[in-house]
VOPAGU-2260 file (C-alpha; in pm, 1 decimal, decimal comma):
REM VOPAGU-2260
SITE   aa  ch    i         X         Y         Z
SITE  UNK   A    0   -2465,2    1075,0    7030,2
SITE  UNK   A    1   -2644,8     861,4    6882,8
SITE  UNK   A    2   -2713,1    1072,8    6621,5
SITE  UNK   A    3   -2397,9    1181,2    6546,1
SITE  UNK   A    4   -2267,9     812,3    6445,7
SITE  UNK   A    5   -2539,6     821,2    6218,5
SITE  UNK   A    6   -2433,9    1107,7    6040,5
SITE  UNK   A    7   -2056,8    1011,0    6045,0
SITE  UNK   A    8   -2189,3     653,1    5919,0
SITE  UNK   A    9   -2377,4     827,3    5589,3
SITE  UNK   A   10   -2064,0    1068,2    5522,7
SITE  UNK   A   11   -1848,4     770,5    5521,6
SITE  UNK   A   12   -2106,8     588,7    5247,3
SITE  UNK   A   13   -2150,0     861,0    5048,7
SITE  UNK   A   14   -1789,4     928,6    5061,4
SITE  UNK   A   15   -1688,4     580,7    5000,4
SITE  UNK   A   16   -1944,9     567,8    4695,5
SITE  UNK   A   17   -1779,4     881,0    4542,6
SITE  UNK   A   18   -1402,3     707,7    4539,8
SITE  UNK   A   19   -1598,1     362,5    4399,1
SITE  UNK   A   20   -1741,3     619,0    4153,7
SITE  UNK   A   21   -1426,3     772,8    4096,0
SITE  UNK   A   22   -1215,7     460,6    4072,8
SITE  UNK   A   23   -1448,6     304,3    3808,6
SITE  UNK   A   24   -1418,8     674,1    3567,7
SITE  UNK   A   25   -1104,0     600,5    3580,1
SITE  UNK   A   26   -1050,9     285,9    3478,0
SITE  UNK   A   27   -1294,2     344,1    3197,5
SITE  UNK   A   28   -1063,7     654,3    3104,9
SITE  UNK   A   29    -767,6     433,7    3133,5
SITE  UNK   A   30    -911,7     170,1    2913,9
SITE  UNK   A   31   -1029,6     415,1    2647,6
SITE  UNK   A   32    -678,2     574,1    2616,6
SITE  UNK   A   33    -582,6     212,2    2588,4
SITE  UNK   A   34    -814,9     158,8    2291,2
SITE  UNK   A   35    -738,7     477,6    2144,0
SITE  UNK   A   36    -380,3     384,2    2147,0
SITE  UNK   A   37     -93,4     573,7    2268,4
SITE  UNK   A   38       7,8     913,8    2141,0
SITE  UNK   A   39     289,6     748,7    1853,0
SITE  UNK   A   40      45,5     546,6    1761,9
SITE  UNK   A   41    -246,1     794,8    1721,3
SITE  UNK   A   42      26,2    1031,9    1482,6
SITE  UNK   A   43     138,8     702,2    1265,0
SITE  UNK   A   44    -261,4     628,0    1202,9
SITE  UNK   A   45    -263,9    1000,1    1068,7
SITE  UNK   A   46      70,6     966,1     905,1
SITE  UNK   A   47     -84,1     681,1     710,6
SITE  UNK   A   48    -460,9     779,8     680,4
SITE  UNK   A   49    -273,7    1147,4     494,5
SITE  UNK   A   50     -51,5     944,6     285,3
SITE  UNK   A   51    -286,1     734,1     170,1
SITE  UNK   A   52    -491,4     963,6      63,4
SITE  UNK   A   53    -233,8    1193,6    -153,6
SITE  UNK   A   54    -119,4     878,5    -282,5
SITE  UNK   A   55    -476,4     819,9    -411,6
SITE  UNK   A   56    -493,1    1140,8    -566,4
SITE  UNK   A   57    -107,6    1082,4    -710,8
SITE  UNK   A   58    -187,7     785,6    -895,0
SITE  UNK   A   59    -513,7     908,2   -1032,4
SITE  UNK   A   60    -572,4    1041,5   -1396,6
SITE  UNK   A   61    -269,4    1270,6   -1332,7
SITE  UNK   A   62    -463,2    1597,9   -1376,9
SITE  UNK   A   63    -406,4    1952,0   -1266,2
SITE  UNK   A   64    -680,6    1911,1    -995,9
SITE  UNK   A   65    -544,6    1589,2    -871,8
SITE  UNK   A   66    -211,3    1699,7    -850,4
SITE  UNK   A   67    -323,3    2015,7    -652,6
SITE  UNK   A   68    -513,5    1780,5    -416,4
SITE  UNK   A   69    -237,6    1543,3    -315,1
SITE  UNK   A   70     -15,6    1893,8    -275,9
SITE  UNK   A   71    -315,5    1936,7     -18,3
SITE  UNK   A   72    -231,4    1637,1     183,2
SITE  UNK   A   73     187,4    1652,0     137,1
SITE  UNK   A   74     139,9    1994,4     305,1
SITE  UNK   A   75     -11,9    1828,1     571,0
SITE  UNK   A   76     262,7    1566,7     587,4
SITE  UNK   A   77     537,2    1751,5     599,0
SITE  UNK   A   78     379,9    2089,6     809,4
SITE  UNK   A   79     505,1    2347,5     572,3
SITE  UNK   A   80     401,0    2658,3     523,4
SITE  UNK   A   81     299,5    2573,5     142,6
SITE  UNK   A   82     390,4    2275,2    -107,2
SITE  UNK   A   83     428,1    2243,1    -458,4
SITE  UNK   A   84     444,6    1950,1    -724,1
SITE  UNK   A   85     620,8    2100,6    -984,0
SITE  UNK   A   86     537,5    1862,5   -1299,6
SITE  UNK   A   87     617,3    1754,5   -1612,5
SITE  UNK   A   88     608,9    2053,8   -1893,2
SITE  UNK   A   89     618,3    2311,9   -1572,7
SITE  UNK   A   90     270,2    2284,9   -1487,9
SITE  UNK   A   91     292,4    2360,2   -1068,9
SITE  UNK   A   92      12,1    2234,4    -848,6
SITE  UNK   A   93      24,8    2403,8    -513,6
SITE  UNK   A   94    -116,3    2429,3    -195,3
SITE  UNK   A   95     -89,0    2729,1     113,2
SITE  UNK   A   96      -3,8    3050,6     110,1
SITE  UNK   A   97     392,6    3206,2     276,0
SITE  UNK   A   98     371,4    3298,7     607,7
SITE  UNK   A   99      26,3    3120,5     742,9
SITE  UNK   A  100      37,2    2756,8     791,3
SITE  UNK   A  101    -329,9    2749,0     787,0
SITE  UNK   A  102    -415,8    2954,1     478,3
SITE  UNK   A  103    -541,8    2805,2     193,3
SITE  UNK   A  104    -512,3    2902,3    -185,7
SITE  UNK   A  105    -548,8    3117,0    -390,3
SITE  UNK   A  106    -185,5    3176,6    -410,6
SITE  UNK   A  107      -7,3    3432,2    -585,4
SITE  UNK   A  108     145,7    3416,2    -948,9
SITE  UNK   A  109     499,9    3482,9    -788,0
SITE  UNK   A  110     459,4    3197,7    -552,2
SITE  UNK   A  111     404,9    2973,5    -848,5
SITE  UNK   A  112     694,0    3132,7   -1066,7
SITE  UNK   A  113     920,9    3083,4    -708,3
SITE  UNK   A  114     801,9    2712,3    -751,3
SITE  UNK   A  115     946,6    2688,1   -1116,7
SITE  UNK   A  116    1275,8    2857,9   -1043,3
SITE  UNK   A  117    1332,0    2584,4    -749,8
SITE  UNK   A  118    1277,6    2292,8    -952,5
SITE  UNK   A  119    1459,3    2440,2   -1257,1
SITE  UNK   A  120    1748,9    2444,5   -1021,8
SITE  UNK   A  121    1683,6    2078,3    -891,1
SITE  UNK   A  122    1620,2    1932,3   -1223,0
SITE  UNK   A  123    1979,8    2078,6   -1323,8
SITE  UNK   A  124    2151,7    1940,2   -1028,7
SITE  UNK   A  125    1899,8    1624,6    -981,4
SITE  UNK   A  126    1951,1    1683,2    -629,7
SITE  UNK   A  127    1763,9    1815,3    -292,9
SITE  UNK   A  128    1840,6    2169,9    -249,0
SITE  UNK   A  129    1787,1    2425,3       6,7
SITE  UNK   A  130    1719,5    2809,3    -158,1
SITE  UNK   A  131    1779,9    3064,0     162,3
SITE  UNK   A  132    1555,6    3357,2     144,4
SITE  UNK   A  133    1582,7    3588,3    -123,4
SITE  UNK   A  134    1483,0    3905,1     -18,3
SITE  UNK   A  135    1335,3    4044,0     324,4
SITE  UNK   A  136     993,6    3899,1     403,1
SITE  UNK   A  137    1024,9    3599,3     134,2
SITE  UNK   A  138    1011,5    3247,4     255,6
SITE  UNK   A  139    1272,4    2984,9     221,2
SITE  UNK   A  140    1240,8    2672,7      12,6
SITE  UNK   A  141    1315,4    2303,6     -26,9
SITE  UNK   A  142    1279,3    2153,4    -332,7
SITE  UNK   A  143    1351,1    1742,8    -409,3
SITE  UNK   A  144    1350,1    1550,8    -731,1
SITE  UNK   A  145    1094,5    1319,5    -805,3
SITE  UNK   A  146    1253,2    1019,7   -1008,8
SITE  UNK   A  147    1024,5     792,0   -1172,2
SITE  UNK   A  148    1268,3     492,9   -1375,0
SITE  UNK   A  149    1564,9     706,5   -1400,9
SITE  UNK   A  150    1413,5    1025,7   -1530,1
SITE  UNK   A  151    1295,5    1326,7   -1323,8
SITE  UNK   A  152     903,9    1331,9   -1352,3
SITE  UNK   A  153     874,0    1684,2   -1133,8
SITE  UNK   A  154     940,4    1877,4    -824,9
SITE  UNK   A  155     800,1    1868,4    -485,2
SITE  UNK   A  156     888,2    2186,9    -293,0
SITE  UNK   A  157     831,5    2269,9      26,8
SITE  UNK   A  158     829,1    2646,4     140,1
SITE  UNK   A  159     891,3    2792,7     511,3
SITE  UNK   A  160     966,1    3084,4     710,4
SITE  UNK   A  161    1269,4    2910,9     799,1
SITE  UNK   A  162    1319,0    2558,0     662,9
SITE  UNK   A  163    1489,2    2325,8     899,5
SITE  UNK   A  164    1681,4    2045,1     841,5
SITE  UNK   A  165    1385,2    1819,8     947,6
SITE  UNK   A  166    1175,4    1967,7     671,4
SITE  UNK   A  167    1479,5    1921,6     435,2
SITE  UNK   A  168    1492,8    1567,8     532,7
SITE  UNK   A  169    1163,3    1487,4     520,4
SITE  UNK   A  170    1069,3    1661,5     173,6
SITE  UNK   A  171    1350,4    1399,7      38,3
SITE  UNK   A  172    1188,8    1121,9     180,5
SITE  UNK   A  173     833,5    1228,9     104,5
SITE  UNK   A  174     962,8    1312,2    -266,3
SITE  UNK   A  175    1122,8     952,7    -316,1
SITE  UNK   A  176     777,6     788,9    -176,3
SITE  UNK   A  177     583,3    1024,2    -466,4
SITE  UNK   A  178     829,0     846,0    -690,1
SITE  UNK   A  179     728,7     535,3    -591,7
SITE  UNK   A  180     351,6     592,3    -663,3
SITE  UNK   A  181     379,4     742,8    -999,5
SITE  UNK   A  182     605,5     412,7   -1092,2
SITE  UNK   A  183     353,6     199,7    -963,1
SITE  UNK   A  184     105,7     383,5   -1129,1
SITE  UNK   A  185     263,6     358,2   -1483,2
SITE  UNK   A  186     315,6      40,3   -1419,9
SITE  UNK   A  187     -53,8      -6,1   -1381,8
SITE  UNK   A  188     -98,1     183,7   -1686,9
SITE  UNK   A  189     161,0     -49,5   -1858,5
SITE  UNK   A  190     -21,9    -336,7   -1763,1
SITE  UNK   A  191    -370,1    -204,2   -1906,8
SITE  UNK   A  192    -205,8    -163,3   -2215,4
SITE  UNK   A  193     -52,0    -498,3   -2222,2
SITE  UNK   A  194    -413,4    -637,5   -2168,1
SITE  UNK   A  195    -497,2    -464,2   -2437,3
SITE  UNK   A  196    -242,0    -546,2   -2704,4
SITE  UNK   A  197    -300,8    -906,4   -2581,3
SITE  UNK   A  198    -650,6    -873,2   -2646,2
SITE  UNK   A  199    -596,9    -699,5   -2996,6
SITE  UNK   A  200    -338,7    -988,4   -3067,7
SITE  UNK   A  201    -630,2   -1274,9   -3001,6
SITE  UNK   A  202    -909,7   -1074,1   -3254,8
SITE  UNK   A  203    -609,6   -1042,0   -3481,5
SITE  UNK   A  204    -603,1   -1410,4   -3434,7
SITE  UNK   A  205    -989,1   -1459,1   -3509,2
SITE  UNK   A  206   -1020,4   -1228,7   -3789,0
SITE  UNK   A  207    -820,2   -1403,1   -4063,2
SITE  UNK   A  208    -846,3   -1746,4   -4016,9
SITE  UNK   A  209   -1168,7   -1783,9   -3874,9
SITE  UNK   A  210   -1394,3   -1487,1   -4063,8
SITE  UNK   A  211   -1259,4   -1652,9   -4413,8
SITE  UNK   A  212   -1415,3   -1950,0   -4326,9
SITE  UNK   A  213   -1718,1   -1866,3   -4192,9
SITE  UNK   A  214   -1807,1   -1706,2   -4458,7
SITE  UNK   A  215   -1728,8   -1960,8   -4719,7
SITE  UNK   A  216   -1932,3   -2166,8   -4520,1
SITE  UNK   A  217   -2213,8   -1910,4   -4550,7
SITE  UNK   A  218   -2181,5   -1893,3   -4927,4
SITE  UNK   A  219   -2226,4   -2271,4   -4937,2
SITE  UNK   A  220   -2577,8   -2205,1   -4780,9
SITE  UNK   A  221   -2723,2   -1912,0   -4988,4
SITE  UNK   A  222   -2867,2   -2115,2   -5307,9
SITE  UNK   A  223   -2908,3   -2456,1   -5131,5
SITE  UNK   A  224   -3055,6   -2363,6   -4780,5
SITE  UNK   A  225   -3118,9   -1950,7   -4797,6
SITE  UNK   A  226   -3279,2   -2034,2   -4438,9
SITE  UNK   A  227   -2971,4   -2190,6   -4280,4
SITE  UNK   A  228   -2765,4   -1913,4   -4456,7
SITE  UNK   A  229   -2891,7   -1639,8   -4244,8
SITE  UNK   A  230   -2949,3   -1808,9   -3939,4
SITE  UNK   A  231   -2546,0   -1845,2   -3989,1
SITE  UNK   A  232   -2498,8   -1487,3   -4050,2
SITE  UNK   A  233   -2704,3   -1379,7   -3752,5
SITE  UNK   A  234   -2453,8   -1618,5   -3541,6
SITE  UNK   A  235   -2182,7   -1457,7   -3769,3
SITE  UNK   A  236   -2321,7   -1116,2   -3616,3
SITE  UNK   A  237   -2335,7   -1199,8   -3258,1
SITE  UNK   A  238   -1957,2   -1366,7   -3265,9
SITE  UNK   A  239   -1802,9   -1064,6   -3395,0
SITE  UNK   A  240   -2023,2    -845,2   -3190,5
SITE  UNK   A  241   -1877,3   -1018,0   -2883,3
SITE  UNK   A  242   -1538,9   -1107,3   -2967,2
SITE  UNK   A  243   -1469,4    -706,2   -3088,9
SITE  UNK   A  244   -1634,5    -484,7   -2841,5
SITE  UNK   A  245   -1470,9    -235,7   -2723,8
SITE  UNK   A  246   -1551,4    -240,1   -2337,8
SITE  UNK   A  247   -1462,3    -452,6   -2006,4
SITE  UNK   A  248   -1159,2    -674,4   -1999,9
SITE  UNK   A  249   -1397,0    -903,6   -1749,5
SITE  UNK   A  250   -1740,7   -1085,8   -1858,6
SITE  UNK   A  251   -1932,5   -1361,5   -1756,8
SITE  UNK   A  252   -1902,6   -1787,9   -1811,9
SITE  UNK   A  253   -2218,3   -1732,7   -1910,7
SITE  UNK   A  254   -2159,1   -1446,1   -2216,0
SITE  UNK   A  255   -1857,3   -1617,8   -2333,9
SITE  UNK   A  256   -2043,2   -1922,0   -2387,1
SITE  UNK   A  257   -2293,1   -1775,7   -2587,4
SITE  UNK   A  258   -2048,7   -1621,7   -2836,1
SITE  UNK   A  259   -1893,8   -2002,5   -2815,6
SITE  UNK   A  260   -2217,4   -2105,3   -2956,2
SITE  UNK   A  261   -2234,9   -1888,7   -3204,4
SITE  UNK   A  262   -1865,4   -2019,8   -3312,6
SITE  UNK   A  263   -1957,4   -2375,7   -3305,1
SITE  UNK   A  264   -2220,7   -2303,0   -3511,8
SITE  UNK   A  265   -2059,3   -2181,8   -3748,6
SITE  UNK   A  266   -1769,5   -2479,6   -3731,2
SITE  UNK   A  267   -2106,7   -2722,4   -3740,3
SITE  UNK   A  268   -2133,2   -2510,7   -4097,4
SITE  UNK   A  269   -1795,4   -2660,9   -4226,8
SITE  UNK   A  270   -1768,3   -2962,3   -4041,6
SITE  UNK   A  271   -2069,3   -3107,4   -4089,4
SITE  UNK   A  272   -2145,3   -3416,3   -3867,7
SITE  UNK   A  273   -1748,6   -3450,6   -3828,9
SITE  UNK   A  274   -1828,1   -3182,8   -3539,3
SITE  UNK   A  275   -1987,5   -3268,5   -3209,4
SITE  UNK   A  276   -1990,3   -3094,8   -2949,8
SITE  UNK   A  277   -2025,1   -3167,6   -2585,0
SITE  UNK   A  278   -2132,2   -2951,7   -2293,4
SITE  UNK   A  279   -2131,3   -2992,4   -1910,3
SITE  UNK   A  280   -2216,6   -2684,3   -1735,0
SITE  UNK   A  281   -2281,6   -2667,8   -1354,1
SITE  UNK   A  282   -2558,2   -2370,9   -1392,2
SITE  UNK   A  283   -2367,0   -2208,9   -1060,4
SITE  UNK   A  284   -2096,4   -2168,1   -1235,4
SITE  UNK   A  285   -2293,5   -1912,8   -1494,5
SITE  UNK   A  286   -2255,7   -1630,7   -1355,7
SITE  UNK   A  287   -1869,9   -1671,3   -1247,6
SITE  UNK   A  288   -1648,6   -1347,6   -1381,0
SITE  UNK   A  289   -1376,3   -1444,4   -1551,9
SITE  UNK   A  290   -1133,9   -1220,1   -1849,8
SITE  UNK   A  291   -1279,4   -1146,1   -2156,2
SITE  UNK   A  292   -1162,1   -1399,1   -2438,4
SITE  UNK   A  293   -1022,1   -1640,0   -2228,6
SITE  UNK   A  294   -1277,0   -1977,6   -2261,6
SITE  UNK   A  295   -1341,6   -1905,4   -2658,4
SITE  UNK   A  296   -1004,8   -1895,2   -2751,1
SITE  UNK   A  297    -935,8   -2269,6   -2672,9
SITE  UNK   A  298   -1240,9   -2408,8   -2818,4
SITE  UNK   A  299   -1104,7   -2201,7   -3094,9
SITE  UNK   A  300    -735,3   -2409,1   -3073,7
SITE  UNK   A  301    -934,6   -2677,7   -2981,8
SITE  UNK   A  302   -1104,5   -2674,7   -3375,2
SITE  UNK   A  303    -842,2   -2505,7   -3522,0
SITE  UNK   A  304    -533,7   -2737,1   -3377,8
SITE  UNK   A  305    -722,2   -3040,0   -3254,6
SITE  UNK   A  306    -967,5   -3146,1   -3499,3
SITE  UNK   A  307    -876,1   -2960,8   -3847,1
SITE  UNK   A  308    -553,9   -3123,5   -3916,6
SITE  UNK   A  309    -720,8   -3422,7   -3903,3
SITE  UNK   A  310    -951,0   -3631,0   -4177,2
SITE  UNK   A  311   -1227,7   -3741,3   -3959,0
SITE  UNK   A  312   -1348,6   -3417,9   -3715,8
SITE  UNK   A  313   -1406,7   -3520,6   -3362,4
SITE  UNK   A  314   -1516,9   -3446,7   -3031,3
SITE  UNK   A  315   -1525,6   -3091,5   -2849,9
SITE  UNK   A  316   -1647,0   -3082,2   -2449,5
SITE  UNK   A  317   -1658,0   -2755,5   -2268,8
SITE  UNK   A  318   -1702,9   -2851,2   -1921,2
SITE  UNK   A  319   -1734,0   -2613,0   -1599,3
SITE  UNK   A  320   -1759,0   -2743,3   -1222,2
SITE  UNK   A  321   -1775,1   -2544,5    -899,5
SITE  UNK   A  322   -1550,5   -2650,8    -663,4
SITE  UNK   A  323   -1596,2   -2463,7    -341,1
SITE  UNK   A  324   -1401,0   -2054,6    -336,5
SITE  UNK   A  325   -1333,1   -2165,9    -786,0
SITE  UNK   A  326   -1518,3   -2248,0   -1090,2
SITE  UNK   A  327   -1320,6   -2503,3   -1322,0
SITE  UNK   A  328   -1365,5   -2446,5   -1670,7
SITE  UNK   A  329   -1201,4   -2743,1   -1927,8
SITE  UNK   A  330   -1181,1   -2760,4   -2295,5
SITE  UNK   A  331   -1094,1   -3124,3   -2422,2
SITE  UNK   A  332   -1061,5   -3228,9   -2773,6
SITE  UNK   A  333    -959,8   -3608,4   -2888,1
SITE  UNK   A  334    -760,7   -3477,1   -3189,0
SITE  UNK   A  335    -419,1   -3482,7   -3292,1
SITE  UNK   A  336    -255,3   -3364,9   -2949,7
SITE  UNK   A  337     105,5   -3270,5   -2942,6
SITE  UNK   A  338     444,4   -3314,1   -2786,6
SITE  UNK   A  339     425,3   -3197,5   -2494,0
SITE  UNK   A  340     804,0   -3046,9   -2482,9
SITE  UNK   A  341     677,1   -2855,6   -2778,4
SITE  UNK   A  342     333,0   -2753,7   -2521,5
SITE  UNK   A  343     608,2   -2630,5   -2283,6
SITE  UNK   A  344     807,9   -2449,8   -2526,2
SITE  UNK   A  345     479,7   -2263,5   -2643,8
SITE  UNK   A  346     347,9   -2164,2   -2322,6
SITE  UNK   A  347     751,0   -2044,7   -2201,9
SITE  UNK   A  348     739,7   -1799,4   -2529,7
SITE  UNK   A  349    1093,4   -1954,3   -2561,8
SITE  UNK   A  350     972,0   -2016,3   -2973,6
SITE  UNK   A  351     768,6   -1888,2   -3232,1
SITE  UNK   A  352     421,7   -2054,9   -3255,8
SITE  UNK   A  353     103,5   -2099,0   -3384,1
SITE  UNK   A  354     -84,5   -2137,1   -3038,6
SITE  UNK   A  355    -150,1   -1745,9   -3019,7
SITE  UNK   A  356    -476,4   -1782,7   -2789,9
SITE  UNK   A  357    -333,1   -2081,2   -2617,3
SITE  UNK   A  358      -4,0   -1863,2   -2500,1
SITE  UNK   A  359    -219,4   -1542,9   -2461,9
SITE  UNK   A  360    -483,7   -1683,2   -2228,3
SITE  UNK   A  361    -192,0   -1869,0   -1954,3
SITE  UNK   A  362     -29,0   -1511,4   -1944,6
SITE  UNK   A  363    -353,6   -1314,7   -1873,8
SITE  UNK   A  364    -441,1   -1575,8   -1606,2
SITE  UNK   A  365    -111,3   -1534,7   -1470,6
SITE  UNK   A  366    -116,8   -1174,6   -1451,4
SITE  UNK   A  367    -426,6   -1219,8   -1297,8
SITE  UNK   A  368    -420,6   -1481,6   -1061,0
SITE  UNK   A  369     -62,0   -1511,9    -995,9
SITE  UNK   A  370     193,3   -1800,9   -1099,0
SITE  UNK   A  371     -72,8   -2087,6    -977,8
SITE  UNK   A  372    -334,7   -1954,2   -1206,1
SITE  UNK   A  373    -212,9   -2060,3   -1549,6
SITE  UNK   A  374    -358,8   -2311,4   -1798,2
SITE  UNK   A  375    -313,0   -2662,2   -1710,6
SITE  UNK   A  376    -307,1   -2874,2   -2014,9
SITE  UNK   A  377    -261,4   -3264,8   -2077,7
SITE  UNK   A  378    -172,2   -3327,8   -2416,0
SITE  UNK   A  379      26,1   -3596,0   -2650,7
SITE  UNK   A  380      90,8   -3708,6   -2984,1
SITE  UNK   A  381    -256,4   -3889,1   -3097,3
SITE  UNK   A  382    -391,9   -3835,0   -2759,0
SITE  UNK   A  383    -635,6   -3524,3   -2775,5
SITE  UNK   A  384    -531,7   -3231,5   -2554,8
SITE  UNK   A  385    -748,3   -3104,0   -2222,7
SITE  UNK   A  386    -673,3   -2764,0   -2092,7
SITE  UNK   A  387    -800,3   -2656,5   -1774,3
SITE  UNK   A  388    -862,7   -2288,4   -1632,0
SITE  UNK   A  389    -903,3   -2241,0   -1274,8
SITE  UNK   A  390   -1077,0   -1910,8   -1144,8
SITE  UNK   A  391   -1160,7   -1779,7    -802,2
SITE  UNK   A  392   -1546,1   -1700,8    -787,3
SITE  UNK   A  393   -1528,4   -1384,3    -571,4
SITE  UNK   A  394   -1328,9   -1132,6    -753,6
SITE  UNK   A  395   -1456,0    -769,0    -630,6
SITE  UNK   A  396   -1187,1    -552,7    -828,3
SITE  UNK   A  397   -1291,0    -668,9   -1133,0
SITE  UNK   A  398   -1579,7    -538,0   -1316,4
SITE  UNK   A  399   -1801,3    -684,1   -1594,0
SITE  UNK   A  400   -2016,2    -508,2   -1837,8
SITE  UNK   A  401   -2155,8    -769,9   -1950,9
């Protein structure tokens, strides 16, 4: 007997382990579903994780390849039996094959020539249309504009055994979303070509102006001090090198006051001892990023607007400070100054001016850095003007080659 409660006593702990056991697998299956996330939310992180990566591939170069990549991924969006991007000039980027949701390309000629006929008959209409099956065998088709600012940019067709009118809806909506992208993408490109002209306007502004008198100021030099003549044509060299390359639209604090330098130095030329010149440079600050031609060009106004109009030169300081997540940069000049209606007037674009650089460097910082990252300036009549540029120290999207 006695025996026997000993035996019934171990089932009971063994059995009483394996529901403990059991309990706790459980939970821990429970929780990892938890963590996982539900089912809807499992499907919208692949939703997303798809459509970001087509849009990726959208808003890239726009090549063939590209194009037949993100076709890749809108296939596997929408679960169609094949997609195609039908683009500008008729140029069709497509993915699957009719009649296997799995297969992969290549993909007959016909398939691409169905592609065209679709979006000839969209781009005629400028509306989503359904094409029924046009012979025994064939597959039926979806096709939906894509509009990019007004105009249709292309096609995106999506082909099925049978197309459904979830598949019609969703080729609509997945067509307006590739409209989106490609307008955001131009719009990038606009803005890189903005930066650009902007850039081109500020060397426009230096070549004129600036070149003519550095040179004369070299001339001065070449039968009275040949020595200081080329020393002022090797800082002639370096500014130009700098201030016209053709790469980066980023640099460092550090480059653009070298090619500073080499301007005062040749300002020293002209000026004489009517120029000094004061720095203040926290040597943390060196290395900050900031846009290309954005420091020189006022120390340029500084001379150019400050000092020049008056008989008696002056004093330049170029000043930089860290101050914690930004480096402050400030140009101050105790020349003539201005009104400062007329400062506001400048920096609105509302009138013409002569402050090219002035203008061009608040709107690059703006575009940049958003409405709080313009030039601050403090200026008036007699009173020497201080502008002051403001830039975050961690910038990881932008690049220098400097």
């Amino acid at each position: 007997m006695p025996d026997a409660v000993w035996i019934a006593a171990a089932v009971g702990v063994v059995v009483g382990a394996a529901l403990v056991v059991a309990l706790v697998f459980a939970r821990r299956l429970a929780t990892g579903a938890r963590d996982l996330g539900s089912d809807a939310e499992r499907a919208t992180y692949r939703t997303l994780h798809v459509a970001g990566l087509a849009a990726a591939e959208l808003r890239s170069a726009g090549d063939l390849p590209s194009t037949q990549r993100a076709a890749r991924h809108l296939r596997g969006l929408l679960g169609a039996s094949a997609v195609a991007i039908v683009g500008p000039d008729d140029v069709v980027a497509v993915d699957g094959a009719i009649g296997s949701i799995g297969a992969r390309p290549p993909v007959a000629p016909g398939f691409e020539n169905a592609a065209r006929r679709v979006a000839e008959r969209v781009r005629a209409t400028n509306r989503r249309q359904v094409f029924p099956r046009r012979e025994p065998g064939a597959p039926e088709a979806v096709g939906a504009p894509i509009v990019v600012h007004g105009a249709v940019w292309g096609v995106l067709v999506a082909f099925a055994d049978s197309v459904r009118a979830p598949l019609v809806r969703a080729t609509g909506e997945v067509a307006q979303w590739c409209s989106a992208q490609l307008a955001l993408e131009e719009l990038d490109a606009s803005r890189a070509a903005l930066a650009e002209a902007e850039l081109r306007a500020l060397r426009a502004q230096i070549s004129p102006h600036f070149i003519y008198n550095a040179l004369t100021a070299i001339a001065s030099f070449i039968s009275t001090d040949p020595p200081r003549a080329r020393e002022l044509v090797l800082e002639f060299a370096d500014f130009t090198r700098y201030s016209f390359r053709r790469q980066g639209e980023f640099t460092t604090l550090a480059e653009e006051l070298r090619s500073i330098h080499s301007y005062l130095e040749l300002e020293r030329a002209r000026f004489g001892d009517r120029l000094t010149v004061r720095l203040r440079i926290a040597p943390e600050t060196l290395a900050t990023v900031i846009p290309f031609l954005s420091v020189q060009p006022l120390v340029e106004n500084a001379v150019r607007h400050g000092l020049e109009p008056g008989e008696g030169g002056g004093v330049i300081s170029i000043a930089s400070n860290d101050e914690g997540t930004h480096t402050v940069i400030t140009v101050e000049d105790d020349g003539v100054g201005m009104d400062p209606d007329v400062l506001r007037a400048l920096l609105s674009g509302t009138e013409p001016t002569t402050h090219v650089g002035l203008r061009n460097v608040d709107t690059r910082l703006r575009q940049l850095y958003g409405a709080r990252g313009g030039l601050v300036v403090e200026t008036n009549r007699g009173a020497g003007t201080m502008v002051r540029m403001r830039v975050p120290k961690s910038q990881p999207l932008h690049e220098t080659d400097a």
